[in-house]
C-alpha positions, 0 to 999 in steps of 0.5 A: 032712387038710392043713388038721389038720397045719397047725393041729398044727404051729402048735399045737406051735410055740406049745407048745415056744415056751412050754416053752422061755420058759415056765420061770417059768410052770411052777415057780410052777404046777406041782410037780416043774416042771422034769422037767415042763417038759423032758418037754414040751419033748422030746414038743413037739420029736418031735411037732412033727418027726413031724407036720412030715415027714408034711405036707412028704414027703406020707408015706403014709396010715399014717404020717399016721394014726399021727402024728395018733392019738401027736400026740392021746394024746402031748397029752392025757396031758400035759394028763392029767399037768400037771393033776394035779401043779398047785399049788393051795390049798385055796380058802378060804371067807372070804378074807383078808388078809395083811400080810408084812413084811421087813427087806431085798428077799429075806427074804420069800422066804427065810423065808416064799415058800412060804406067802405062794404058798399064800395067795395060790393059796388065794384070800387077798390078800397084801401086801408091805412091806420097809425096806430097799433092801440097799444094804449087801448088793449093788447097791440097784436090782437088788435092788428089782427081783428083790424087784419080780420076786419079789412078782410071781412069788409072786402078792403083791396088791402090794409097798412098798419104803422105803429106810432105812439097810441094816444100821442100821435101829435108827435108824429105828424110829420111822419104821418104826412109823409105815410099819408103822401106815400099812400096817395101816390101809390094808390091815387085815390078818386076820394079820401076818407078821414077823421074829422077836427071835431072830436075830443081825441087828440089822435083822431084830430092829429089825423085829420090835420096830417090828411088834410097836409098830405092831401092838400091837392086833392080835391075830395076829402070826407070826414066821417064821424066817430064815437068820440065826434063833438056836438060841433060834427056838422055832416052833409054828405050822407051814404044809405047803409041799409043792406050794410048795417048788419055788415058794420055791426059785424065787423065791429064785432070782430075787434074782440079785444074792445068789445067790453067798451060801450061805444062797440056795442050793436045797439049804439052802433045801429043807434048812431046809424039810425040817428044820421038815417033819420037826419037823410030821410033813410032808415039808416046811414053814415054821415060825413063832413066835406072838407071839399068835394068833387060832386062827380066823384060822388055821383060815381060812387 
């Protein structure tokens, strides 16, 4: 019986260990994650107490039967629970490839998060790629590490950042057709993802206008909406991020370094989302405009 506690007690050590450290873990792959994560966080620490006091104070064999059966059926119903509220995507039968571009370090998170974390749970291989560093915005480091940080949480294949001019990336069109052909010969997307034409800033446009050049031949382009996006953003194309939201929330929140601004916030993020949900009879989704699309591309999706 001595040697049963010790292994529980080490167990449930581990457990509230990667509960209380574990917070990135539980919003990527679990919905409603920080309930859960503080649900475990108090059934750890009480089971943990339980079995510690009956193997310290030699506490009779009633007491002992009892921590062991509430320890036992305290964690299998939270295995039970946590199974059943991780995220998932329908695995896909033909894998694809995804090429998301973006102006700054968290537009991808902003405007797509929650779909590009859907891709990638379903099976698909996303790749990244930012023009700018956002020096004009906030620090250029910490931003290309949260966009690093933000890449990795959402499962990106892999993220290439160029630092042209923040906030004048008009002057770099050429060169960002030329990045933007490289990255579509390299990874040879099914589907890329852009900034769309109707949006009050100049650099989100400036992509859009450089993707739509490199990508002239391709046959499925999508615009995704951004915080900057004009009444003139027309969306037909919709994805449900309901096991997502909270995954989009949270890489949003990883861009420490712009946190202070209002369009970052979990409440205008699950706003927006909730907004273009209603508009696709979903709780919530993102939404996108086509420049052209390949319906079977989607349907692989």
């Amino acid at each position: 019986m001595v040697s049963i506690y010790v292994l529980l007690i080490v167990f449930l050590i581990t457990f509230v260990a990667a509960a209380a450290l574990g917070r990135s873990w539980f919003h990527r792959r679990l919905r409603r994650p920080e309930l859960l994560r503080r649900i475990c966080l108090l059934a750890g620490s009480m089971l943990l107490v339980a079995n510690l006091a009956c193997f310290i104070l030699d506490a009779p064999e009633l007491w002992r039967t009892a921590s062991l059966t509430a320890t036992l059926g305290g964690l299998a119903s939270l295995g039970v629970t946590m199974t059943a509220l991780r995220t998932g995507g329908v695995p896909a039968r033909q894998p694809r490839r995804v090429l998301a571009i973006g102006a700054h370090p968290d537009d991808l998170e902003l405007a797509c998060g929650g779909t590009l974390a859907k891709f990638v749970d379903s099976g698909h291989e996303v790749q990244g790629l930012v023009m700018s560093d956002g020096n004009r915005g906030g620090d250029a480091l910490e931003r290309s590490l949260d966009a690093q940080r933000g890449a990795a949480f959402m499962g990106l294949t892999g993220m290439t950042h160029h630092s042209f001019t923040d906030t004048e990336l008009n002057r770099h069109s050429q060169e960002m057709v030329g990045v933007i052909e490289t990255a579509i010969a390299r990874y040879n997307p099914d589907i890329i993802l852009t900034h769309s034409n109707h949006d009050q800033h100049q650099d989100h446009q400036a992509v859009h206008m450089a993707t739509l050049r490199a990508a002239r031949q391709h046959h499925s382009i999508l615009c995704y909406e951004s915080p900057s996006a004009t009444r003139d953003f027309s969306p037909s194309v919709f994805v449900d991020i309901d096991e997502y939201v909270d995954a989009k929330v949270e890489a949003v929140k990883l861009h420490s370094d712009q946190l202070a601004k209002p369009y970052m916030t979990p409440e205008r993020v699950r706003g927006i989302a909730s907004f273009r949900g209603g508009q696709a009879r979903r709780r919530v989704a993102e939404a996108y405009e086509p420049v052209r699309l390949l319906s079977t591309e989607m349907e692989k999706l």
